[in-house]
PDB file of N, CA, C and O in Angstrom, chain B, residues numbered from 101:
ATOM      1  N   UNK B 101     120.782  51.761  80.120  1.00  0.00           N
ATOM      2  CA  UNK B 101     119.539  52.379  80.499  1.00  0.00           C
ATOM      3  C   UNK B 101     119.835  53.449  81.557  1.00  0.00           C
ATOM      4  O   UNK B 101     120.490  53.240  82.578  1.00  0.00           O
ATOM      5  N   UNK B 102     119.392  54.388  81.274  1.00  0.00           N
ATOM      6  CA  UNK B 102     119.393  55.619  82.434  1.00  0.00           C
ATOM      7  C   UNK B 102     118.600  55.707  83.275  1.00  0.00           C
ATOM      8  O   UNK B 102     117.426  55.390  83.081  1.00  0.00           O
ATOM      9  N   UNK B 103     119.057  56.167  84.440  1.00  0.00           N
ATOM     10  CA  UNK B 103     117.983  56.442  85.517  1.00  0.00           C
ATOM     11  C   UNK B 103     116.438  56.688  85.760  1.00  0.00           C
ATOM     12  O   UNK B 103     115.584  56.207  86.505  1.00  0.00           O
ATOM     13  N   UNK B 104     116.494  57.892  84.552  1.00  0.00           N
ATOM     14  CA  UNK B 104     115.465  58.842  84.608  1.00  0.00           C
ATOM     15  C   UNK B 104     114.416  57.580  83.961  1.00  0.00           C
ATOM     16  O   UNK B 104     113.232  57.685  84.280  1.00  0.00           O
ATOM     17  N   UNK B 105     114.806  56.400  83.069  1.00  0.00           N
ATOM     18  CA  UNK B 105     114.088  55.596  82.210  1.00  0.00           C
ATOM     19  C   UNK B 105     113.449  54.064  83.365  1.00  0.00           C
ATOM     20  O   UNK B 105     112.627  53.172  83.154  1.00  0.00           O
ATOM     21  N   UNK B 106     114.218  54.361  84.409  1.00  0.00           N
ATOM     22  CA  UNK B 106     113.187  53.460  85.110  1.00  0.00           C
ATOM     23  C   UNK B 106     112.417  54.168  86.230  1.00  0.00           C
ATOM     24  O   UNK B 106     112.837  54.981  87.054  1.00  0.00           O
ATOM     25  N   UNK B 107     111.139  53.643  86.055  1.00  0.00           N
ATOM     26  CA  UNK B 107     109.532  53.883  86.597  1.00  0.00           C
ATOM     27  C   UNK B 107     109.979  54.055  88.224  1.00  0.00           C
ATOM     28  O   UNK B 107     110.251  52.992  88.783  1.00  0.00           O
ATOM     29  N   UNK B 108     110.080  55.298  89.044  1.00  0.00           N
ATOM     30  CA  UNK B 108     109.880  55.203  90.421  1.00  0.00           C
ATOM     31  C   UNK B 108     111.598  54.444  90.958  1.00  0.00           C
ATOM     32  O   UNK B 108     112.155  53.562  91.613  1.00  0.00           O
ATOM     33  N   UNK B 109     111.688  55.038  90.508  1.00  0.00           N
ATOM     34  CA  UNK B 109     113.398  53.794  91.097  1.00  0.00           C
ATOM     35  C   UNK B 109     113.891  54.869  92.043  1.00  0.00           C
ATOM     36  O   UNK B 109     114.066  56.079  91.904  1.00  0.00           O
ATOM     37  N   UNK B 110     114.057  54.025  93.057  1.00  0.00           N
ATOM     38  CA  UNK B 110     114.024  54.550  94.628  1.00  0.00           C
ATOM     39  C   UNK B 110     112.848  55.559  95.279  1.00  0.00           C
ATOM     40  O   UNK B 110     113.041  56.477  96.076  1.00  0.00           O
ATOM     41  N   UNK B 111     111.951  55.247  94.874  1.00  0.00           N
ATOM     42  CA  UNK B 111     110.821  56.405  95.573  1.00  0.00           C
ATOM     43  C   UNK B 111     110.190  55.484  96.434  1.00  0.00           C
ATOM     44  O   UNK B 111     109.848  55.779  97.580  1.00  0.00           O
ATOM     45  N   UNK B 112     110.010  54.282  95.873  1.00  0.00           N
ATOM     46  CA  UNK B 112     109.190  53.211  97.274  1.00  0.00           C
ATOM     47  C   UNK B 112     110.195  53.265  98.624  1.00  0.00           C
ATOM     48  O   UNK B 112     111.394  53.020  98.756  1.00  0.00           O
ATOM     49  N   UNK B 113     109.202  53.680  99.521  1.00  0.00           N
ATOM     50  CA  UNK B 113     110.156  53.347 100.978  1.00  0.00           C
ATOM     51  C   UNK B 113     110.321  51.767 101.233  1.00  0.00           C
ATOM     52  O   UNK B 113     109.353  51.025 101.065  1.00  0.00           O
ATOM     53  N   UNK B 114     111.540  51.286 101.634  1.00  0.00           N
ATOM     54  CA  UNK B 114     111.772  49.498 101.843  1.00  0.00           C
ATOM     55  C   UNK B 114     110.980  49.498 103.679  1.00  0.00           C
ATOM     56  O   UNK B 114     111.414  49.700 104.814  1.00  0.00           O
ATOM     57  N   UNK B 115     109.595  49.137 103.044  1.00  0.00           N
ATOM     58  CA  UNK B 115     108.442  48.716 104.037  1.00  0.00           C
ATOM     59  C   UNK B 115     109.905  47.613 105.418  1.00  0.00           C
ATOM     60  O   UNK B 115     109.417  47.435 106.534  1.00  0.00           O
ATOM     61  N   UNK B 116     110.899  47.231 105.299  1.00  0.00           N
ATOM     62  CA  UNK B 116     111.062  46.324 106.792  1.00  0.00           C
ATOM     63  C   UNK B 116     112.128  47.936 107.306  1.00  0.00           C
ATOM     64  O   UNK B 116     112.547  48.091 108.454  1.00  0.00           O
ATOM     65  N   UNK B 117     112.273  48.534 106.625  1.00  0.00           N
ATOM     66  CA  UNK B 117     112.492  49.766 107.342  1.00  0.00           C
ATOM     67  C   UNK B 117     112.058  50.858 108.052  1.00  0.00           C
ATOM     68  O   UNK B 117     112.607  51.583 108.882  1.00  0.00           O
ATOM     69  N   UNK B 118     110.566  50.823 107.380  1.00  0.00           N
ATOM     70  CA  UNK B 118     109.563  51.290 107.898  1.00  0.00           C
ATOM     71  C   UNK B 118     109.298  50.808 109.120  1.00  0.00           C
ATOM     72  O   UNK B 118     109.255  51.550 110.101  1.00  0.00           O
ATOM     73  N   UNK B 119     109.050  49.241 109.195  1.00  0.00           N
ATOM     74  CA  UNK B 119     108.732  48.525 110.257  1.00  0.00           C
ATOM     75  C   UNK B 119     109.913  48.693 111.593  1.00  0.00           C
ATOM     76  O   UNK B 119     109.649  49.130 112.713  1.00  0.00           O
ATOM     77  N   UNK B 120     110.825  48.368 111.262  1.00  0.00           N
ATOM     78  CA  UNK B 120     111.632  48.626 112.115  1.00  0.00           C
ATOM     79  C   UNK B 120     111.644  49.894 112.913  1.00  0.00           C
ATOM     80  O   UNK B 120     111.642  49.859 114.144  1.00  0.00           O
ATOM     81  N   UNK B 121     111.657  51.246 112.091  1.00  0.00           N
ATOM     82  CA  UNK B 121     111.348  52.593 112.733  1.00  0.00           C
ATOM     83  C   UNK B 121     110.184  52.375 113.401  1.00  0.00           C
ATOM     84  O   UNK B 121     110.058  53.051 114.421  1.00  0.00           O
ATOM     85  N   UNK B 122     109.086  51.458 113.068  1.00  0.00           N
ATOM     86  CA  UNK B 122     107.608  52.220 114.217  1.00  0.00           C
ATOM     87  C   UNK B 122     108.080  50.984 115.250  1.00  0.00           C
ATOM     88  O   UNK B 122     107.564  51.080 116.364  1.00  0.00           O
ATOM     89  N   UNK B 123     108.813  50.044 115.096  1.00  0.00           N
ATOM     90  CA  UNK B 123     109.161  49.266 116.040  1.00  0.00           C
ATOM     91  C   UNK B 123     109.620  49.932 116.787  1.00  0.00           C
ATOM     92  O   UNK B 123     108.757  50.276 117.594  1.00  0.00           O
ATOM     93  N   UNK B 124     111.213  50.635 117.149  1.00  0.00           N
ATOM     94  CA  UNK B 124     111.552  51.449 117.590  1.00  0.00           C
ATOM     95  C   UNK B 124     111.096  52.335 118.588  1.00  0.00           C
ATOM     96  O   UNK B 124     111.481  52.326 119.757  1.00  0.00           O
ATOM     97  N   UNK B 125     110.179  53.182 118.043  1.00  0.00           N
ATOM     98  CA  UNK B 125     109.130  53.833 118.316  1.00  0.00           C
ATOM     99  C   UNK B 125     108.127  53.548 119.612  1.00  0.00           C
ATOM    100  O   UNK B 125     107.949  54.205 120.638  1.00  0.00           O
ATOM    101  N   UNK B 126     107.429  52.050 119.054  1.00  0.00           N
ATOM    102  CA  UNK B 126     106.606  51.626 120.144  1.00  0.00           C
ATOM    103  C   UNK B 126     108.142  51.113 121.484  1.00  0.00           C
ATOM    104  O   UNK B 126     108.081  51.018 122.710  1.00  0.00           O
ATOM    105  N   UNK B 127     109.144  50.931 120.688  1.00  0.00           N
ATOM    106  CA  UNK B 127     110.102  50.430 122.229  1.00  0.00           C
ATOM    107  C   UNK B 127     110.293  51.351 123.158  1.00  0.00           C
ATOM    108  O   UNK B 127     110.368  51.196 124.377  1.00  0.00           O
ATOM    109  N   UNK B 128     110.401  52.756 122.243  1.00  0.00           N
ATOM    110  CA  UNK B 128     110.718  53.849 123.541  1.00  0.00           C
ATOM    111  C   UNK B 128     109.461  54.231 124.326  1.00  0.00           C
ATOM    112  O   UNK B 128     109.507  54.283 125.555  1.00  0.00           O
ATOM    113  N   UNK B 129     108.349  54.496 123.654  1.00  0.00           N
ATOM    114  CA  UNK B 129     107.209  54.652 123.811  1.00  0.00           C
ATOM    115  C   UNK B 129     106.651  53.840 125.543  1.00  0.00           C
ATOM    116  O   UNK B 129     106.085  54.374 126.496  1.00  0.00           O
ATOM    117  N   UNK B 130     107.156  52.280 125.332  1.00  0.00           N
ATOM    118  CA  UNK B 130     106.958  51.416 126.785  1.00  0.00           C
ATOM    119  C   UNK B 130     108.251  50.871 127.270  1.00  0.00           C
ATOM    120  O   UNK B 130     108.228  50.066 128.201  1.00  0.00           O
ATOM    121  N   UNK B 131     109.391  51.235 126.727  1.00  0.00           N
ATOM    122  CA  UNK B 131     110.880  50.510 127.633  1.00  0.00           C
ATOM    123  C   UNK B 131     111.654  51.582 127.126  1.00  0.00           C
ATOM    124  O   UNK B 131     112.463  51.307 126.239  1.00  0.00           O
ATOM    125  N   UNK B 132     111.550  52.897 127.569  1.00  0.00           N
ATOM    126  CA  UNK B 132     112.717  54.351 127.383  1.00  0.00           C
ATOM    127  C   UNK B 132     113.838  53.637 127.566  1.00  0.00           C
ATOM    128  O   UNK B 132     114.655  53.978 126.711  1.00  0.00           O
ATOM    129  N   UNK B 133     114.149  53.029 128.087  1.00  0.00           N
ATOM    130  CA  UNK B 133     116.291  52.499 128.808  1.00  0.00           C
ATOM    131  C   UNK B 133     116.299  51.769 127.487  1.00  0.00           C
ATOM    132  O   UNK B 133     117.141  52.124 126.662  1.00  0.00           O
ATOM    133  N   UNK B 134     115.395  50.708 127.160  1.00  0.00           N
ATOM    134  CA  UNK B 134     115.815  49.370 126.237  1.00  0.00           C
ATOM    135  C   UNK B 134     116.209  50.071 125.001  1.00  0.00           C
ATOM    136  O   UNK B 134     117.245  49.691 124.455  1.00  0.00           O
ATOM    137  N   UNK B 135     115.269  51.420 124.275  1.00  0.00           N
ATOM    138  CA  UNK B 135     115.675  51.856 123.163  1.00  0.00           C
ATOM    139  C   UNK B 135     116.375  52.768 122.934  1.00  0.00           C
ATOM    140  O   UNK B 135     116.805  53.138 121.842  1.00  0.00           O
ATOM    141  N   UNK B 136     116.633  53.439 124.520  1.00  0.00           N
ATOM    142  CA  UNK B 136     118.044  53.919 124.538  1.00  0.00           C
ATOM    143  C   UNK B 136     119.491  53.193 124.250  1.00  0.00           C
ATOM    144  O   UNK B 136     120.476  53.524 123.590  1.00  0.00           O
ATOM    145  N   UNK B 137     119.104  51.861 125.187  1.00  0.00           N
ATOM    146  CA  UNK B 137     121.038  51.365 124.730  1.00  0.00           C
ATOM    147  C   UNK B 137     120.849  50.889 123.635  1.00  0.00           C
ATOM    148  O   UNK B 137     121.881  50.668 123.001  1.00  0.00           O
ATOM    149  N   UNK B 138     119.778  50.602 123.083  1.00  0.00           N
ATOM    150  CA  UNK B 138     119.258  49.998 121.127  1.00  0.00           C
ATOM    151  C   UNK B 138     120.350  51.064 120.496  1.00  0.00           C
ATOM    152  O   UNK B 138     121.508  50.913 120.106  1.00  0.00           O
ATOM    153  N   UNK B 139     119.513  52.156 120.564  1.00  0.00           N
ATOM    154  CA  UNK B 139     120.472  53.727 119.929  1.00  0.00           C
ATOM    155  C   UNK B 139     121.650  54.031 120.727  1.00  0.00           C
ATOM    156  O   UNK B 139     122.343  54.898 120.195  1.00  0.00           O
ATOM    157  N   UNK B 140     121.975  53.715 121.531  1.00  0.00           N
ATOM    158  CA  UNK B 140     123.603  53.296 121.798  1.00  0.00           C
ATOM    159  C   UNK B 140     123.944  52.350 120.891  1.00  0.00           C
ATOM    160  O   UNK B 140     123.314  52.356 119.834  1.00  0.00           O
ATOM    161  N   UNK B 141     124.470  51.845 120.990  1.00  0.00           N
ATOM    162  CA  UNK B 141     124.714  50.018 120.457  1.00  0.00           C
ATOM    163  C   UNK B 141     124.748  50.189 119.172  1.00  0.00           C
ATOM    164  O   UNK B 141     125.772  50.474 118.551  1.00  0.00           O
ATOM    165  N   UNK B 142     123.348  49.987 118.552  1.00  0.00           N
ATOM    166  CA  UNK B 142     123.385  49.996 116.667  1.00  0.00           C
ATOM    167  C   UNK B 142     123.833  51.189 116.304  1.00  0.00           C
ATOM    168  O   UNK B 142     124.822  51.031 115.588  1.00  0.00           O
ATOM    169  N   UNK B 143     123.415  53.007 116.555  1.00  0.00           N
ATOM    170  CA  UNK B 143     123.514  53.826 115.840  1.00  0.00           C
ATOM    171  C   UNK B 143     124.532  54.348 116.684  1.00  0.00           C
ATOM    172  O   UNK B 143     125.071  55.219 116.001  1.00  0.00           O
ATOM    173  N   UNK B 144     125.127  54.295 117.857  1.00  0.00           N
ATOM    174  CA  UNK B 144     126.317  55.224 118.172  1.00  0.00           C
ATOM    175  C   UNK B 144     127.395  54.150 118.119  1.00  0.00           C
ATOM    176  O   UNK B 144     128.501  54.661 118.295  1.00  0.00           O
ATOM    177  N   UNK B 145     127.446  52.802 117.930  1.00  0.00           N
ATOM    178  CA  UNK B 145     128.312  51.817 117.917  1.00  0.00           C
ATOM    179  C   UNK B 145     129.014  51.532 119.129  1.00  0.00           C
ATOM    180  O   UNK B 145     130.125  51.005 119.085  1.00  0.00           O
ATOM    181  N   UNK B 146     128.352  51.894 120.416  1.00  0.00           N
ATOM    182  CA  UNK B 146     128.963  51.680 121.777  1.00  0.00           C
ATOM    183  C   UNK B 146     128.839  50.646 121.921  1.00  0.00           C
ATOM    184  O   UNK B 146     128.022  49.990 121.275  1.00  0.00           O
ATOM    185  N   UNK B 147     129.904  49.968 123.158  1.00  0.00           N
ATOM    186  CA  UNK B 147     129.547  48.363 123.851  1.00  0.00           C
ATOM    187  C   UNK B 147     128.958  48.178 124.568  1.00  0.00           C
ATOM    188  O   UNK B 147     128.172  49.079 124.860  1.00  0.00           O
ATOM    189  N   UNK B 148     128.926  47.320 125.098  1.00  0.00           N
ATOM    190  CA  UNK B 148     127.653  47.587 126.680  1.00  0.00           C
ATOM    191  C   UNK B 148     128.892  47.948 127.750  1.00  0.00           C
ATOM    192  O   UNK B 148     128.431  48.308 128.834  1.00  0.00           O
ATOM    193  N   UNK B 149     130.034  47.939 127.712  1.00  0.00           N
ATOM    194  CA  UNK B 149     130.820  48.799 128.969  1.00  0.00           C
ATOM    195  C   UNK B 149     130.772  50.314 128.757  1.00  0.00           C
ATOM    196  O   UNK B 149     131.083  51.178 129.578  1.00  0.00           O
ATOM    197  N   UNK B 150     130.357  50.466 127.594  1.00  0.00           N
ATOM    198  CA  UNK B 150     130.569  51.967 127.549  1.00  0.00           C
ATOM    199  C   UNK B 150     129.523  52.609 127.820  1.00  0.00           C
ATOM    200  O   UNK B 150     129.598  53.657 128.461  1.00  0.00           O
ATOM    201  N   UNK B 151     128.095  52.009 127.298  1.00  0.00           N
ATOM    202  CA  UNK B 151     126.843  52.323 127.591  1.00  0.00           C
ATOM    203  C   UNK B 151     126.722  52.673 128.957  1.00  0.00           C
ATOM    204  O   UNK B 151     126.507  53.742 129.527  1.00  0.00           O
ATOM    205  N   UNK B 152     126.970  51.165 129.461  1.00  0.00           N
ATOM    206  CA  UNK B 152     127.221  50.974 130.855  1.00  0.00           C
ATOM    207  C   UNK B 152     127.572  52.297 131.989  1.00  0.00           C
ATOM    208  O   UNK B 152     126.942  52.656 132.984  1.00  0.00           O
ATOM    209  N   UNK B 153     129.116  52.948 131.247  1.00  0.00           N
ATOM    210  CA  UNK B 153     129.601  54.172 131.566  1.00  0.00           C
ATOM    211  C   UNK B 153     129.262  54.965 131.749  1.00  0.00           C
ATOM    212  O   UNK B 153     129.473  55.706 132.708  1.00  0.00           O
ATOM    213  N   UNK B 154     128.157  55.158 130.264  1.00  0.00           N
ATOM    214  CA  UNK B 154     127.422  56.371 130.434  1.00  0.00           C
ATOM    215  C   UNK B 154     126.356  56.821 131.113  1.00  0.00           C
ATOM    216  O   UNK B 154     126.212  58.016 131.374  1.00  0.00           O
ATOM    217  N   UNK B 155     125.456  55.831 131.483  1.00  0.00           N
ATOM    218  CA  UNK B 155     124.260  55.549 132.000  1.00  0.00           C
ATOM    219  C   UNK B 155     124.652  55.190 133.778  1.00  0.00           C
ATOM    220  O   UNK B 155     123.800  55.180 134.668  1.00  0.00           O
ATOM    221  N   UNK B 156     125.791  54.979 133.931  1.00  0.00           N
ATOM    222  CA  UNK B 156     126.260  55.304 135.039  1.00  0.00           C
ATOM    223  C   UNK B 156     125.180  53.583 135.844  1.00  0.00           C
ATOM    224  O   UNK B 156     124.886  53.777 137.023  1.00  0.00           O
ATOM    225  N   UNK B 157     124.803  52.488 135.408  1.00  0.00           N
ATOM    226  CA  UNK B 157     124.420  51.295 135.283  1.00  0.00           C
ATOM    227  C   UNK B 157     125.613  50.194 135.393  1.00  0.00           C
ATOM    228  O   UNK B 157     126.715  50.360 134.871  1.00  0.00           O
ATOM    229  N   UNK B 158     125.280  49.171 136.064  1.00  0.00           N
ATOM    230  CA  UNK B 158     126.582  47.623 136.247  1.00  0.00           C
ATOM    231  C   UNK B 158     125.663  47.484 134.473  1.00  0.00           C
ATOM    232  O   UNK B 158     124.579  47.683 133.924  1.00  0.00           O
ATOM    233  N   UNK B 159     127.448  46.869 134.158  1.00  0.00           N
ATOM    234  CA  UNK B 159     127.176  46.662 132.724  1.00  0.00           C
ATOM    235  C   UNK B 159     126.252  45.152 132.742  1.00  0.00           C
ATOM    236  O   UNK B 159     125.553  44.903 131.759  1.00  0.00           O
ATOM    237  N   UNK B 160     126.290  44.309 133.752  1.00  0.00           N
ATOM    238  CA  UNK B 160     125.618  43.114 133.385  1.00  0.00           C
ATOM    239  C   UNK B 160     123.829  43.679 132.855  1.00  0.00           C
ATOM    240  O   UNK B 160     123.168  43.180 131.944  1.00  0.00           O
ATOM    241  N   UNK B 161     123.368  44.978 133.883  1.00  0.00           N
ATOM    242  CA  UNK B 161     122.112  45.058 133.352  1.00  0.00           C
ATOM    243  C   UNK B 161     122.101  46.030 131.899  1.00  0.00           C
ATOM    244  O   UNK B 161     121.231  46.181 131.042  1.00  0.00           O
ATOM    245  N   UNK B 162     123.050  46.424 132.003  1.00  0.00           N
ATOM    246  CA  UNK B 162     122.929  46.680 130.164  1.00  0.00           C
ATOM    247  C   UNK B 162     122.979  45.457 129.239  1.00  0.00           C
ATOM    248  O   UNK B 162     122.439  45.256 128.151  1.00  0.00           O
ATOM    249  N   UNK B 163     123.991  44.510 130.185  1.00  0.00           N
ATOM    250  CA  UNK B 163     123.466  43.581 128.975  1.00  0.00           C
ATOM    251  C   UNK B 163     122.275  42.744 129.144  1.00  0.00           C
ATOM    252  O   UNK B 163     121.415  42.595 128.276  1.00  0.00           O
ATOM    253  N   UNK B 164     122.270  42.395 129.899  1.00  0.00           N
ATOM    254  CA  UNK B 164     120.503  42.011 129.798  1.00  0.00           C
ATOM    255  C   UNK B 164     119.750  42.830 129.370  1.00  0.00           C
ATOM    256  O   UNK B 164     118.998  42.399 128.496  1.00  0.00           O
ATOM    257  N   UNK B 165     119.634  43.916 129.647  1.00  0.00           N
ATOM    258  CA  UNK B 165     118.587  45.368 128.567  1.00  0.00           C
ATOM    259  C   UNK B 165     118.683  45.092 127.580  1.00  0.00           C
ATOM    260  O   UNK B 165     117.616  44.778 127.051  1.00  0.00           O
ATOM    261  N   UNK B 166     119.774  45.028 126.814  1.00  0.00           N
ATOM    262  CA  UNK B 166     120.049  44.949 125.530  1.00  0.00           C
ATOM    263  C   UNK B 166     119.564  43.609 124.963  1.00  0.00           C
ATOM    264  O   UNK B 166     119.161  43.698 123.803  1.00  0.00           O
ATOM    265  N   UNK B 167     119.505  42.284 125.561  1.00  0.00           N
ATOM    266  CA  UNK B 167     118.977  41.224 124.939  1.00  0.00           C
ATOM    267  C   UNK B 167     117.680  41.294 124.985  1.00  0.00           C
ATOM    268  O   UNK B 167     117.105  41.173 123.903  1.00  0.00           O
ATOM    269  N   UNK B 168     116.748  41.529 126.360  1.00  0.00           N
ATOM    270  CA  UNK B 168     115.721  41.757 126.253  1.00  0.00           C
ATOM    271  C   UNK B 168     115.096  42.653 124.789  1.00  0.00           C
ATOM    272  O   UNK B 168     114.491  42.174 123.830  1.00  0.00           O
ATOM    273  N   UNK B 169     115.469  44.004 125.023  1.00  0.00           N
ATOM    274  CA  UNK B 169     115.356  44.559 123.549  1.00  0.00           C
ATOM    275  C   UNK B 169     115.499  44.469 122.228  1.00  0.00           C
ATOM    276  O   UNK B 169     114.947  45.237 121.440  1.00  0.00           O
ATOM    277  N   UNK B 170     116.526  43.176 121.787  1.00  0.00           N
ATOM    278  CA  UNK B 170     116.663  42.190 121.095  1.00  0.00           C
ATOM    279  C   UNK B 170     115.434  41.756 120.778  1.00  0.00           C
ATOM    280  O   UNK B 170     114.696  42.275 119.940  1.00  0.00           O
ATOM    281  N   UNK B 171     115.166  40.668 121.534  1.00  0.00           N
ATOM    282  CA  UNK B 171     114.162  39.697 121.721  1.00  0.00           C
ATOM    283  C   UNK B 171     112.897  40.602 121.216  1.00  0.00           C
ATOM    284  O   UNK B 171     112.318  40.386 120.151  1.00  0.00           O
ATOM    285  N   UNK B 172     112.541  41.670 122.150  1.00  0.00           N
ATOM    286  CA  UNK B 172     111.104  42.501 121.577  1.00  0.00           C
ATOM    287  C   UNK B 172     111.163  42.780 120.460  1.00  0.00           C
ATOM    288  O   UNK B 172     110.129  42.553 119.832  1.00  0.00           O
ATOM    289  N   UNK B 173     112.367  43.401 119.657  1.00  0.00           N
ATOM    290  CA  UNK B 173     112.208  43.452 118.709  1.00  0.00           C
ATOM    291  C   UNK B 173     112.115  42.122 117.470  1.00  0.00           C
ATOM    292  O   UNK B 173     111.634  42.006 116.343  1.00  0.00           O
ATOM    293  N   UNK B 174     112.667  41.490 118.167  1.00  0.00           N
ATOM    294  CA  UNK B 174     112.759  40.110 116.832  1.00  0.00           C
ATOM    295  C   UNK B 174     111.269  40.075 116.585  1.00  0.00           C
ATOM    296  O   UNK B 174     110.748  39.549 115.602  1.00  0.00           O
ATOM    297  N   UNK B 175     110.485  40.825 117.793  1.00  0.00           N
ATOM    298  CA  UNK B 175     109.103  39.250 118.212  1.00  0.00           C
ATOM    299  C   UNK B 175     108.605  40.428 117.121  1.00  0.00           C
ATOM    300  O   UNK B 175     108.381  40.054 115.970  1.00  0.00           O
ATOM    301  N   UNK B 176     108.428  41.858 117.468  1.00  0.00           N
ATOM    302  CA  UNK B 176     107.484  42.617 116.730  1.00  0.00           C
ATOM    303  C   UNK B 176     108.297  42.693 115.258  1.00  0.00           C
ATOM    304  O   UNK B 176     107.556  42.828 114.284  1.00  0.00           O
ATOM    305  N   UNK B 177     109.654  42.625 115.009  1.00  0.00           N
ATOM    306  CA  UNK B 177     109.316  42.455 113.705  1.00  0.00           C
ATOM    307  C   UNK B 177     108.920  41.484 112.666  1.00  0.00           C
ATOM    308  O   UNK B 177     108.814  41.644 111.450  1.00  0.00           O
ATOM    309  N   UNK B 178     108.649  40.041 113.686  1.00  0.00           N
ATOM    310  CA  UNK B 178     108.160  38.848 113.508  1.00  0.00           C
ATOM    311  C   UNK B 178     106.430  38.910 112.630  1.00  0.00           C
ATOM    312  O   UNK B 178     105.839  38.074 111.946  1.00  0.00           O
ATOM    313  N   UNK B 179     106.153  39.996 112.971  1.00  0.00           N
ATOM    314  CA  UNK B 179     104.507  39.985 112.816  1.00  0.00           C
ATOM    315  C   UNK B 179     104.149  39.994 111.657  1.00  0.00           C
ATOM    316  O   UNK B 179     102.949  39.987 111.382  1.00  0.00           O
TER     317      UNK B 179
END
């Protein structure tokens, strides 16, 4: 079967991706630092010493940032 022969195949956006982006969104929106080291971490693949580095921050509160931001997100994509 060819591509062109199935109905919409890949045009639906995958809705927990969606979710995740407006998650995101509302994180920077009320915790700017938390979804900053988020986008450190997942999309630039830094550690929390490096974050740490950059942000010129003791890495222990990056890592607590980073769990906290964890956590918010588990909860809102919980909903």
């Amino acid at each position: 079967m060819a591509l062109t022969e199935i109905a919409d195949c890949g045009l639906q956006p995958d809705r927990s991706v969606l979710a995740m982006d407006e998650a995101l969104k509302q994180l920077e929106r009320i915790h700017p630092l938390k979804s900053q080291l988020i986008e450190m971490q997942y999309f630039g693949g830094m550690t929390a010493e490096e974050s740490a580095a950059v942000l010129f921050m003791p890495v222990h509160v990056v890592r607590r940032e980073l769990r906290l931001a964890r956590a918010w997100l588990h909860k809102e994509m919980a909903r």
